[in-house]
Backbone as CSV, one residue per row, in Angstrom:
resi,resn,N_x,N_y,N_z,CA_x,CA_y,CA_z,C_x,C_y,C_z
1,UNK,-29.990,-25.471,13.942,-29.339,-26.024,12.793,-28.738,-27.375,13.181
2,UNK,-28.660,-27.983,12.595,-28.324,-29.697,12.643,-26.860,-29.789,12.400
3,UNK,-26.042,-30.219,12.748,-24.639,-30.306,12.698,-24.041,-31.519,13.255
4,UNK,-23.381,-31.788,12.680,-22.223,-32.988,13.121,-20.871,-32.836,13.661
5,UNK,-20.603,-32.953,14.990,-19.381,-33.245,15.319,-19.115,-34.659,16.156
6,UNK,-18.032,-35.489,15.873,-17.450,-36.866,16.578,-18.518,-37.530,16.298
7,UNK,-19.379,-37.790,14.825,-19.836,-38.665,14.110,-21.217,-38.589,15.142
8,UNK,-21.811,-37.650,15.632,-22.891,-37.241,16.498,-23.474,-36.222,15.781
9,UNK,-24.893,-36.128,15.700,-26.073,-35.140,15.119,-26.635,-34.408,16.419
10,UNK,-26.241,-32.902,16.229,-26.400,-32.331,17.479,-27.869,-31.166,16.402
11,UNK,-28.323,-30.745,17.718,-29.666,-29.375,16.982,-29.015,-28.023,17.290
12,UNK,-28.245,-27.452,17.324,-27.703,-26.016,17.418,-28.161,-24.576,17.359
13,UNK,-28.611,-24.026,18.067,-28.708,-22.716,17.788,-27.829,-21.955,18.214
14,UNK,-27.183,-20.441,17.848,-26.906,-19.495,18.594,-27.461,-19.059,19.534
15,UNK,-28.139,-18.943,19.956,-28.535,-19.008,21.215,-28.515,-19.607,22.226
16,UNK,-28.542,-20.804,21.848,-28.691,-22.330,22.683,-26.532,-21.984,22.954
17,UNK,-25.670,-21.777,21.997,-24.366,-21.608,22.100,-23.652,-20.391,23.304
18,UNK,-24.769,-19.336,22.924,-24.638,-18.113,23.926,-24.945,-18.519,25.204
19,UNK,-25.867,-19.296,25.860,-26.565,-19.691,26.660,-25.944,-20.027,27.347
20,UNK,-25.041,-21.530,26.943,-24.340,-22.581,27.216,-22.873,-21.874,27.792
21,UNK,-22.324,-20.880,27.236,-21.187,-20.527,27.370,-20.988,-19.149,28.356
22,UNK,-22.044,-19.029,28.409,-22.516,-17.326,29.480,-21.309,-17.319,30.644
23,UNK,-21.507,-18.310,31.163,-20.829,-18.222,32.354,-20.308,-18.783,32.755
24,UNK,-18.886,-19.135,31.501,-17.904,-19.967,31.412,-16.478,-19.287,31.408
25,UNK,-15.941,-19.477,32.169,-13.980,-18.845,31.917,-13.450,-19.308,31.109
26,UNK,-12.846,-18.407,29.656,-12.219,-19.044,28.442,-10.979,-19.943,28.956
27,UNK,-10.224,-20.145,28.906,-8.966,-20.585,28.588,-8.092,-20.240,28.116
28,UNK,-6.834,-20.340,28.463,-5.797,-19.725,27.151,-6.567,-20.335,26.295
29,UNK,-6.284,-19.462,25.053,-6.117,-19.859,23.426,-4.736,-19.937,23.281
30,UNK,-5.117,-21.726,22.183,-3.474,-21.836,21.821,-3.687,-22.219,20.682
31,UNK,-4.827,-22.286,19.898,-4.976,-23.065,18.731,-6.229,-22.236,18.196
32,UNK,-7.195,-22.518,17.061,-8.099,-22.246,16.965,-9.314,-21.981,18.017
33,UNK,-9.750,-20.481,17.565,-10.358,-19.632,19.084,-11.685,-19.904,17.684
34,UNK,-13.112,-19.304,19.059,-14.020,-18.989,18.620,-14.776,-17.503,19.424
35,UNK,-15.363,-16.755,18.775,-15.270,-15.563,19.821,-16.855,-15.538,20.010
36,UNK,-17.269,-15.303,20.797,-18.562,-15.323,21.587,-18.570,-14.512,22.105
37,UNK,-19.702,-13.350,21.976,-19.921,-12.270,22.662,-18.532,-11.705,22.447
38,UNK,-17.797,-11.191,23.913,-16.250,-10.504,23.432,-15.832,-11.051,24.327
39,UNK,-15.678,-12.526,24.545,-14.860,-13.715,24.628,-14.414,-14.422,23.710
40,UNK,-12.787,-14.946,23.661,-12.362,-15.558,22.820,-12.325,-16.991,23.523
41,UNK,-12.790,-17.911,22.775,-12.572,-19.353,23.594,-12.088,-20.135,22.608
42,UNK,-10.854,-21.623,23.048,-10.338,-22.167,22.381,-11.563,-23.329,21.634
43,UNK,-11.757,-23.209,20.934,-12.474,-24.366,19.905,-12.872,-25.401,20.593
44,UNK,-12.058,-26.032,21.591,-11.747,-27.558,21.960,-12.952,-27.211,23.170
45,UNK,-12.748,-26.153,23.919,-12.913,-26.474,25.124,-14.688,-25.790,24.870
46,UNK,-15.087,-25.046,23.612,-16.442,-24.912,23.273,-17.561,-26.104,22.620
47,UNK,-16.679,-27.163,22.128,-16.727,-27.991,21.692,-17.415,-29.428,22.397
48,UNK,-16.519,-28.586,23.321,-17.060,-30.408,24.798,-17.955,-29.587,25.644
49,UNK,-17.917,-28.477,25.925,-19.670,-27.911,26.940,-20.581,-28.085,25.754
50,UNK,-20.627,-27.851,24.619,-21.790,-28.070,23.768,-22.106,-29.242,23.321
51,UNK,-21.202,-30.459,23.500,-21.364,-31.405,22.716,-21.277,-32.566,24.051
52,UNK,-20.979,-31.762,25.675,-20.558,-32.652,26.555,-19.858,-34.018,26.140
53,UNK,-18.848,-33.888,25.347,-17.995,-34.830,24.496,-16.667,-34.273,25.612
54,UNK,-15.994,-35.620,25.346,-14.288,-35.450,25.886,-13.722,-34.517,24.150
55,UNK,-13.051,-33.992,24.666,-12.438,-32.991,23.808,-11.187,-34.133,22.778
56,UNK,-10.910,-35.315,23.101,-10.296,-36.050,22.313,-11.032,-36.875,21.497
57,UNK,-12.544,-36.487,21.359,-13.495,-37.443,20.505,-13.647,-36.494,19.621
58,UNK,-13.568,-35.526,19.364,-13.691,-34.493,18.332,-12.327,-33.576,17.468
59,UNK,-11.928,-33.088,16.510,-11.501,-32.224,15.921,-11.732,-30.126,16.199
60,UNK,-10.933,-29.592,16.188,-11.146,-28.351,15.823,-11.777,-27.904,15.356
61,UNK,-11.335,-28.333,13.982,-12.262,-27.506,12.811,-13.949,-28.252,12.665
62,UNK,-14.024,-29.526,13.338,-15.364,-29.826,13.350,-16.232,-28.310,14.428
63,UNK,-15.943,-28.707,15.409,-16.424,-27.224,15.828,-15.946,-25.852,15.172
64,UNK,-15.710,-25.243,14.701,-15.223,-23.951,14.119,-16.128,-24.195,12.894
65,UNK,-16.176,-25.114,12.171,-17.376,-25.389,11.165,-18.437,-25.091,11.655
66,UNK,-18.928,-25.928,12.287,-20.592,-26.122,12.945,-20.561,-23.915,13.444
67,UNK,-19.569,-23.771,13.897,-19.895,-22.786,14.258,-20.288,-21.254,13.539
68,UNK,-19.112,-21.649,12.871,-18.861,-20.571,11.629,-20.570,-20.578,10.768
69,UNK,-21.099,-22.121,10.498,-22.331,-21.966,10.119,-23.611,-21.132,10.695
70,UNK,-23.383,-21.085,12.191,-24.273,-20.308,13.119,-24.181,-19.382,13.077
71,UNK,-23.038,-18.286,12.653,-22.819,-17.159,12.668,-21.694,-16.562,13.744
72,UNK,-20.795,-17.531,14.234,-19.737,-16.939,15.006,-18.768,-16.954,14.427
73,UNK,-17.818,-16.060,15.293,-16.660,-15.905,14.141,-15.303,-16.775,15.051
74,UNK,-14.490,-17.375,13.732,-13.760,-18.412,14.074,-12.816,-18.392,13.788
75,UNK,-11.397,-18.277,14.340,-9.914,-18.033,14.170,-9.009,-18.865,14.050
76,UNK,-8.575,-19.539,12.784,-7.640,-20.142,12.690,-6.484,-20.150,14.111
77,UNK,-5.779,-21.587,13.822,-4.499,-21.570,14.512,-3.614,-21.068,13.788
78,UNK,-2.840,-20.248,14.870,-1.772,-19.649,14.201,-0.021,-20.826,14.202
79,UNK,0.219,-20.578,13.580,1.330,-21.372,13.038,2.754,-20.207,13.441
80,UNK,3.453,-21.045,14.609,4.620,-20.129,14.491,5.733,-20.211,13.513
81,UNK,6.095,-18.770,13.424,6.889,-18.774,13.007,8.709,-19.345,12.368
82,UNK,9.108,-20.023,12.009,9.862,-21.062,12.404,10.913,-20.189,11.416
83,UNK,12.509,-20.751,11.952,13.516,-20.314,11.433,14.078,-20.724,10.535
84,UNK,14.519,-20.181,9.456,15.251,-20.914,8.210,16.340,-21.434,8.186
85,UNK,17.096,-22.443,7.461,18.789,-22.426,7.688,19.197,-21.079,7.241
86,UNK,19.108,-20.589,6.719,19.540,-18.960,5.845,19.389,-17.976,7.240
87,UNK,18.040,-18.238,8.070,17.967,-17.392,8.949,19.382,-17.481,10.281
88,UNK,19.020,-18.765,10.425,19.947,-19.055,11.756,21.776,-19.124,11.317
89,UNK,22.130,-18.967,10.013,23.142,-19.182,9.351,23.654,-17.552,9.481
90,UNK,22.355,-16.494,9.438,22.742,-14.774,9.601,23.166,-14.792,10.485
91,UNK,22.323,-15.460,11.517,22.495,-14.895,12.723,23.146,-15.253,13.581
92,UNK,24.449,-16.563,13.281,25.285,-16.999,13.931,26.333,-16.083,13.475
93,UNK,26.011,-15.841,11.883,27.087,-15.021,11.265,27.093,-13.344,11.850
94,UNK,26.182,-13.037,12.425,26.093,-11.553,13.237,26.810,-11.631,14.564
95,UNK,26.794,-12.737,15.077,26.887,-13.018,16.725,28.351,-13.246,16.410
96,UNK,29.361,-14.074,15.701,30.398,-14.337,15.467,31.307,-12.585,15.128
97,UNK,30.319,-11.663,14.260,31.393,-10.601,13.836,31.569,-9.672,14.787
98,UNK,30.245,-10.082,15.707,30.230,-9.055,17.325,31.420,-9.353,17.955
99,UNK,31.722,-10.817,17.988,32.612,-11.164,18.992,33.943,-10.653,18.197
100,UNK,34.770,-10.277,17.275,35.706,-10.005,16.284,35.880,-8.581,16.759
């Protein structure tokens, strides 16, 4: 399949992806994963063995696209959780009635 990532026309197969990645050590995942076989690998770092691109010439979701089209499955970044004023406003207000 024909795909574009970092303004480059690559020929893609799953196979040619399985191939490439056989006998590679994932990485932490910290952002968008792609899972291969029952390896999870971060996007970025599947991105530059297939595309032998520096991983700062490309996007995420350009790979997770191209991929998702091939038939792998592709995992958003997760977004932490972040605290509210309401939240951190409880919970100064819990820590304060402990000390009382």
């Amino acid at each position: 399949m024909r795909c574009i990532i970092a303004r480059f026309p690559f020929n893609l197969t799953k196979t040619d992806v399985q191939t490439l990645m056989h006998d590679v050590k994932p990485e932490p995942v910290t952002g968008a994963a792609v899972i291969i076989g029952r390896r999870h690998y971060p996007a970025k770092q599947v991105g530059e063995i297939i595309t032998r691109q520096d991983r700062r010439d490309f996007t995420a979701d350009e790979v997770t696209r191209a991929l998702s089209r091939l038939g792998f499955t592709c995992t958003p970044a997760t977004v932490p959780a972040s605290t509210t004023a309401s939240g951190s406003l409880q919970a100064a207000s819990k820590l304060f009635d402990a000390l009382s």
